[in-house]
Phi, psi and omega in degrees: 000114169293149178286342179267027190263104188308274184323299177287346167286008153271290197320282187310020171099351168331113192293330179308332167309113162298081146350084169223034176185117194194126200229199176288320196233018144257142191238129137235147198249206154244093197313119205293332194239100166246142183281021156202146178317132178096355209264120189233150164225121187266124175250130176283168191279324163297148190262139187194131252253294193213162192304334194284334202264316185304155167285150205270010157302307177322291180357300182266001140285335170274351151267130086238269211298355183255351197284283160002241163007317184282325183314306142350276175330289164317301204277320191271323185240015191069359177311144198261347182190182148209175201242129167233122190222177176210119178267146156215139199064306148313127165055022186254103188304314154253150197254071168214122156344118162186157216240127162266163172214092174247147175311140130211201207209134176307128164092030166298349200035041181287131183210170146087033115313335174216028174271155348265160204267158170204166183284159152248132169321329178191176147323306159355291130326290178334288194314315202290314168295333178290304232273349208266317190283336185253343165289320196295302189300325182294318192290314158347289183302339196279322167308134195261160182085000000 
């Protein structure tokens, strides 16, 4: 556990934490600045950087608790839906793995998450980028662990 890591010092029991799932090895609070009441964020309790660094055992337990969650969201608070993301590295304020799961309510006005939208310059570009994205995957699968 790093010691300046916010998040594993939660994963260990921080009494400041809101709880509200919490197994051996996965953690969800209630996010201190949330960007709606209920807007929770699940961590696994190991410390691991970005989604690409959990192992891939980890992986379907951790959308299992988030599947959760979204469920939740709907059941417990009435949310007409919810937003589920993951930064990594880019915009990610602490540098721990951790999943937001938020309420949401049609005309919430959550916006600017997927700004600004843009075009490919031609076909061209489109192609050059697929063919860029599906090698980065072959070679991924190929590499071993």
């Amino acid at each position: 556990m790093p010691e300046s890591c916010v998040f594993c010092r939660v994963a260990a029991g921080d009494p400041g934490a809101a709880a509200v799932l919490e197994d051996d090895r996965f953690l969800a609070f209630l996010d201190h600045r949330p960007l709606f009441p209920g807007h929770v964020l699940l961590i696994p309790k190991a410390h691991f950087t970005t989604l690409a660094d959990l192992p891939p055992e980890l992986v379907g337990p951790l959308f299992a608790h988030a599947r959760l969650l979204a469920a939740v969201m709907e059941d417990a608070l009435g949310a007409e839906g919810s937003f589920v993301a993951v930064n990594n590295r880019v915009s990610q304020s602490v540098p721990h793995l951790h999943v937001h799961v938020v309420p949401r309510r049609k005309g919430d006005g959550l916006r600017g998450f997927f700004w600004p939208r843009g075009k490919y310059a031609d076909a061209a570009e489109m192609e050059r980028t697929r063919v860029q994205l599906r090698d980065g995957v072959q070679r991924r699968r190929a590499a071993p662990g």
